[in-house]
N, C-alpha and C positions, 0 to 999 in steps of 0.2 A: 504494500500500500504506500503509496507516495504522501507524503504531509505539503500540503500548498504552505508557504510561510505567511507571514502574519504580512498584514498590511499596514503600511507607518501608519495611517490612522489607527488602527485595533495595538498598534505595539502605544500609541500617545497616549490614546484611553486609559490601557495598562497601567502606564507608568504613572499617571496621573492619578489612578484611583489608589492604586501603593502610596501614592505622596500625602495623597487624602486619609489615606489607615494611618501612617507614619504621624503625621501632624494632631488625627483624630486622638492617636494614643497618647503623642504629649499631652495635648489637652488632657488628658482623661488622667494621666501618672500625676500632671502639675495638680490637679483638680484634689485629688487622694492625700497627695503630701501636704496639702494647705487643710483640708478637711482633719487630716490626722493631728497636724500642729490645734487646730481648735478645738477637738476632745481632748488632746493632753492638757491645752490651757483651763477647759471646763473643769477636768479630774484636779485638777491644780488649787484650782478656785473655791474646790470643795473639800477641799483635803489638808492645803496649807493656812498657818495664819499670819495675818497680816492687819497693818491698819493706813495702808496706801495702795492704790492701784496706777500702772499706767498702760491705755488702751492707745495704739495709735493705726491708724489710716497711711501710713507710711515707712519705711524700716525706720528701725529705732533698735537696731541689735546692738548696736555699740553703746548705748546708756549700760551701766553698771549698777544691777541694786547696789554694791556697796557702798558706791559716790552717794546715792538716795541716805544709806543708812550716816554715814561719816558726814556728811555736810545738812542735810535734814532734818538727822535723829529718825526715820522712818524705815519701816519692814516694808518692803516693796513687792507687790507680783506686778509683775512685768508682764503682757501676754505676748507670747510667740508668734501669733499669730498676725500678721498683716491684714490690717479690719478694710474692708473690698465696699463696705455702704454702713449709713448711719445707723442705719435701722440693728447693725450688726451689734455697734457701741451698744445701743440700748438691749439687747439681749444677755452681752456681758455683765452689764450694769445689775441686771434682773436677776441673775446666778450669782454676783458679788454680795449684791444687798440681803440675799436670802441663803448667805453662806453660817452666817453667826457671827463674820467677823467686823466689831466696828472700825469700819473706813470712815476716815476721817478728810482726806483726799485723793482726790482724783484727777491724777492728767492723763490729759485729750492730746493727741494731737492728729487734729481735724485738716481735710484737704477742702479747700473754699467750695470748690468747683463738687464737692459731695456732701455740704452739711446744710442742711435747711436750719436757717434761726428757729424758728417756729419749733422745731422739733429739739434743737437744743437746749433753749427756752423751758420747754414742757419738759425734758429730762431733768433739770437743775430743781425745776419745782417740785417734781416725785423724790427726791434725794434731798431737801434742805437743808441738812443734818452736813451734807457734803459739801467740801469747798474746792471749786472744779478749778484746774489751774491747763488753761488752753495754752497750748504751744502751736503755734501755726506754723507751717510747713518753711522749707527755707531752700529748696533745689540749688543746684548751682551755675554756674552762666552756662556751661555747653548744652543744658535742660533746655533752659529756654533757647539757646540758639538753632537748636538741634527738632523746635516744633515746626510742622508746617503751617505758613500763614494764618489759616483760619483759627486751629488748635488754639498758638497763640494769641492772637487775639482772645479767643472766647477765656481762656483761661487767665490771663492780665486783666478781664473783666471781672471775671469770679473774686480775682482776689479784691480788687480795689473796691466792686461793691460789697462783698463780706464787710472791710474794713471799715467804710464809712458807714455801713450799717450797725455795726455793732452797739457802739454809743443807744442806739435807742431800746436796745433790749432792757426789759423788766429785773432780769438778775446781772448786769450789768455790772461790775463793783461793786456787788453786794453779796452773792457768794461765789463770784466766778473774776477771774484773773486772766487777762490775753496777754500771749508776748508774741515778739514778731521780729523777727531776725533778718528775715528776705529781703529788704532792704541795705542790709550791709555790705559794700564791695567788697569790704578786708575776709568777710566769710565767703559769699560766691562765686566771686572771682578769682581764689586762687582754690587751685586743682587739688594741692597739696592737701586742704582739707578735707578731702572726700575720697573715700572708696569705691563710690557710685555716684550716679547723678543724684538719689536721693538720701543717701548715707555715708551720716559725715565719720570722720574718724574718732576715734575714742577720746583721745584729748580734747575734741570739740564738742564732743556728748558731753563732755567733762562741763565745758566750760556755760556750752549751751545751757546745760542743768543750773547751773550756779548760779549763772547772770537769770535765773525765770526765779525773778521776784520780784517787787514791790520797790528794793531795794535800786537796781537799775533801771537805765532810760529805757530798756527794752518792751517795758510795760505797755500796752496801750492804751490811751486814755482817752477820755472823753475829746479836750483840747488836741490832742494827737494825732489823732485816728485818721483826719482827711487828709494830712501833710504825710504819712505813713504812707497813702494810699498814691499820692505823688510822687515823692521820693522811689517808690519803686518801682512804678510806671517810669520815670524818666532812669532810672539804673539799669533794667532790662532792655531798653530801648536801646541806650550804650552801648552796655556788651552786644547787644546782638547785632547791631547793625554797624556800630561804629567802634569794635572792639578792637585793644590797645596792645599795637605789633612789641611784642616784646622779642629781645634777643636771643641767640641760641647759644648758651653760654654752658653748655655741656662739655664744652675743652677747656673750663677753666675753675682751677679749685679756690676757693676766698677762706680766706684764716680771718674770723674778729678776733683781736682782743679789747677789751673793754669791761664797762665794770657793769652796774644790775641793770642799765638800759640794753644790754645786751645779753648778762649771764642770767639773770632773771628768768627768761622765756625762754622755751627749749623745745615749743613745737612749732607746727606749721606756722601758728601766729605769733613766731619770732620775729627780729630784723631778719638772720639769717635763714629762716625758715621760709618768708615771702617770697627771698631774692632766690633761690633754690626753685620754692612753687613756680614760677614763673618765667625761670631762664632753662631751669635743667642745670645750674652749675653745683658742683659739688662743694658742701660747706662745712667748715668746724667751727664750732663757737666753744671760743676758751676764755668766753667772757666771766669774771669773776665778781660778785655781788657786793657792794661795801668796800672794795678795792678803791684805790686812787693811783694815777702814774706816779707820781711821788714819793717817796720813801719815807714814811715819819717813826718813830720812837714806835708808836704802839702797831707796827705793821711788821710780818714776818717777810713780805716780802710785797712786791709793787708791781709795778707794769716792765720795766726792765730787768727786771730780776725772773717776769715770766716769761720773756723775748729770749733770755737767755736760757731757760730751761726747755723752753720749747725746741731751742735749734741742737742743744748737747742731748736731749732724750734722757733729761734726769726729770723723773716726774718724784723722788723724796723730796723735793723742795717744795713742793705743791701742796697744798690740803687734801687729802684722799675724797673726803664729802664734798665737793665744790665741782661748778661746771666746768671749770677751767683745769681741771684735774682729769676728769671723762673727755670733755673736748681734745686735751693734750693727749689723750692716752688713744683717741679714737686716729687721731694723727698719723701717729709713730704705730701705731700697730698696720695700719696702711697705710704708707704712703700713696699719694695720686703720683701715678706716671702718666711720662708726656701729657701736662696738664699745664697751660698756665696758670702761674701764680700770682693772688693778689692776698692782699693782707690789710684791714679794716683797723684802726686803731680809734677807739671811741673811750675818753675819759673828759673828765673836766668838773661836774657838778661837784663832786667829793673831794675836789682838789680847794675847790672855794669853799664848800662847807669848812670844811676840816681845818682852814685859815692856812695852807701853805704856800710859800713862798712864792711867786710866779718865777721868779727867775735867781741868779746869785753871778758873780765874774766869773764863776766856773761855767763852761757853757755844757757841761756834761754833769753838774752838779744834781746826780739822781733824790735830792733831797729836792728839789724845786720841781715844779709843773714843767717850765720850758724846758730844763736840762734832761727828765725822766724821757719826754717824749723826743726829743733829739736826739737822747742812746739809743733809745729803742729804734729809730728811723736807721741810724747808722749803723746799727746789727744787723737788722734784715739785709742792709744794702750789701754787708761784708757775707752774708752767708747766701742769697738769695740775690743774686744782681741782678737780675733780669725779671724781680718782680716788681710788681706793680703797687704802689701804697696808695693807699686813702686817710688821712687825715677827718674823723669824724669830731663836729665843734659840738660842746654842752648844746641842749635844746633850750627853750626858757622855763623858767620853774617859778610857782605861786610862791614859793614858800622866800622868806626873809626878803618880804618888799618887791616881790618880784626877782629879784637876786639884784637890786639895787642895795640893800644894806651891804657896807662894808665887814669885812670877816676881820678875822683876829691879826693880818698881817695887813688888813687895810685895802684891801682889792674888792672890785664887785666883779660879779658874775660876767659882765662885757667884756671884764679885761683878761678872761679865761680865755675868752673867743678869740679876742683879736693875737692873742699865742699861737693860737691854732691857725689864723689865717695869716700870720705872720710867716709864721715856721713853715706853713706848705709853700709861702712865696719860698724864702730861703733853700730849703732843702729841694724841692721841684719835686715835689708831691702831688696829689689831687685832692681838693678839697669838698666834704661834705658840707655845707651850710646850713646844719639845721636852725642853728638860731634865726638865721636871716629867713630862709625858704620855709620854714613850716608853717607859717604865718602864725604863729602862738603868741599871743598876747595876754593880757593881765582880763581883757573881756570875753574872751574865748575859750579861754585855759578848760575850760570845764567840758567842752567836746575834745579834748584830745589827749589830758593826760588824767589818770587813774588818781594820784592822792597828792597832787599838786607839782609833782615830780616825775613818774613815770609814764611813759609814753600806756596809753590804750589799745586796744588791737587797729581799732583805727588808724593812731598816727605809728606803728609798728608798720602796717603795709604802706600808709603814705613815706614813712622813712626809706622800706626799704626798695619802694618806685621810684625816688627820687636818688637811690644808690643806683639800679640799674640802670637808668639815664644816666648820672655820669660815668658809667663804665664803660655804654655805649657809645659815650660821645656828643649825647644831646644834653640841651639845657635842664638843669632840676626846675 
């Protein structure tokens, strides 16, 4: 018997309806595994105790009950489960409340584009006893770049009216709390933050958790709520259509040193953590906290004394618990090959606090501001000629008048700066200007640094935009 072959229509058909079993069965496997995470959270719900829940509309795998328990004081069930519609919240809500355990709070985090007020509303009034603490969603800029016209649209819609609507809700402020983050470029727009378009990294769970209070601007508020709703209509617009060609700085390694504007912060929303998110260059930060370049009596050791253990590879000189001691160690245990080199040197606020000397006739006088930071320039140059320096100036600070009060050897805070852009004339360095280019003033200080001194996440990625522009070449 002869078999006629198939005809390319009967073999398209074929292969088309295998593509169709194929795709049917994901759907049907993804459908199980998501059903399966729901009965465990149900069995969870009934089984464990608690007196916090967080239900969210979005991954949230990176939140940590323990951050919950250490910074809250709260027992946390977390659900596993990625809630797909509202209607789902309130089913969770209905096995929580009739579990026996009293909950006392409850975060949401609700997707605009899938919550009905009305229905939120009617949730908070069956639960009064609960005090609902909303986190609204926070995607990050390739999200939105990556929607098709309409999507976006309709979904920039959702949010801005959620926002402006919210104000007029019944439980409004009264047993219910929004924060709103999706507006921040320092979060969005860098990559570094995220594992996914819609799941940030742990450190930024961290941080996200920490900042949803009362206590920061993140709140929204009555007064807020419509400028929230602009600010992130005009931020997405940005990124998506007019978003900011950054360099490709993967062939080059940056060494900070500096003291807690830079050893302070050690993840994505570091200085060196930005300039990394956004270039690809590889970074160490052996910025060390409470440091000054200077050498005084009650210091074990300063900024040239770290210049100097970083390039011998003695890390006993070092504090072991300090970032400048991990940063130094993450160094030498790898060096970068074929990598240019640059090197960040950020001091000055501590050198004015602390009342040290700006300068003395020794022009290597590691007891003085000028002399600390002109050894340090002249070691890198002797051990590393062909790298590249930055000169980072103090930024402004609220605290002692603005840094117009004179300190104890008689200098104000300006005269820290003009060392620094003195010294980068002299030696032919490059210079950061945060003083001058931040725009930080005594009126403003309150969007940008944290407790009158340290930079924010905000002016941490405007810093370290303003480093990558001068690395490139362009104006800060």
């Amino acid at each position: 018997m002869t078999v006629k072959p198939k005809s390319k229509k009967t073999a398209a058909v074929v292969i088309a309806f295998g593509l169709l079993l194929l795709g049917a069965g994901a759907c049907f496997l993804t459908s199980l595994w998501k059903t399966r995470d729901q009965r465990e959270d149900y069995r969870q719900i009934s089984s464990l105790t608690y007196d916090s829940v967080f239900l969210s509309m979005y991954p949230v795998d990176t939140f940590e009950e323990e951050d919950f328990a250490y910074f809250r004081a709260m027992t946390l069930f977390k659900a596993s489960y990625c809630i797909p519609e509202f209607s789902v919240v309130e089913q969770y809500m209905e096995r929580i409340m009739a579990s026996g355990n009293q909950v006392t709070t409850a975060y949401l985090g609700l997707l605009p584009h899938k919550t009905d007020l009305d229905s939120l509303q009617a949730l908070m009034e069956r639960y009064p006893s609960v005090t609902f603490e909303i986190i609204l969603p926070y995607p990050s800029s390739e999200y939105w770049a990556g929607l098709s016209e309409s999507r976006y649209e309709q979904e920039k819609k959702a949010y801005c009216d959620f926002l402006t609507a919210l104000p007029d809700m019944p439980s409004f402020d009264v047993n219910a709390s929004f924060y709103f983050f999706a507006s921040q470029e320092w979060l969005i727009a860098n990559p570094s933050n995220y594992e996914e378009e819609w799941l940030v990294t742990a450190p930024i769970a961290r941080t996200i958790m920490t900042y949803s209070d009362r206590a920061h601007e993140n709140l929204i508020t009555r007064e807020n709520a419509p400028a929230l709703a602009r600010a992130l209509e005009d931020l997405i617009q940005k990124l998506r259509y007019q978003p900011e060609d950054y360099p490709d700085l993967s062939d080059t390694c940056i060494v900070f040193f500096g003291d807690s504007i830079i050893g302070n912060y050690i993840d994505s929303t570091s200085i060196p953590g930005v300039v990394a998110g956004l270039t690809g260059a590889e970074v160490f930060n052996c910025g060390y906290g409470g440091n000054s370049a200077a050498l005084g009596p009650d210091l074990l050791i300063s900024l040239p004394g770290i210049v100097d253990a970083f390039f011998q590879g003695d890390l006993t000189v070092l504090p072991e618990d300090t970032q400048v001691y991990r940063g130094t160690a993450a160094y030498l245990s790898n060096p970068p090959q074929d990598k240019k080199l640059c090197f960040v040197i950020h001091y000055g606020f501590n050198d004015y606090a602390g009342g040290f000397p700006l300068s003395s006739e020794d022009p290597l006088d590691t007891g003085t501001y000028c002399g600390a930071l002109r050894r340090a320039v002249e070691t890198i140059r002797s051990q590393a000629p062909d790298a590249r320096i930055i000169l980072s100036s103090p930024l402004f600070t609220a605290q002692f008048q603005g840094g117009a009060e004179p300190n104890s050897s008689g200098h104000v805070l300006a005269d820290y700066v003009q060392i620094v852009r003195s010294l980068s004339e002299e030696l032919s360095t490059d210079l950061l200007d945060n003083y001058q280019n931040l725009g930080i003033n005594s009126e403003n200080h309150g969007l940008y640094l944290l407790d009158q001194v340290h930079p924010n996440a905000a002016c941490r990625y405007l810093m370290g935009k303003n480093l990558i522009r001068l690395i490139e070449g362009r104006e800060q």
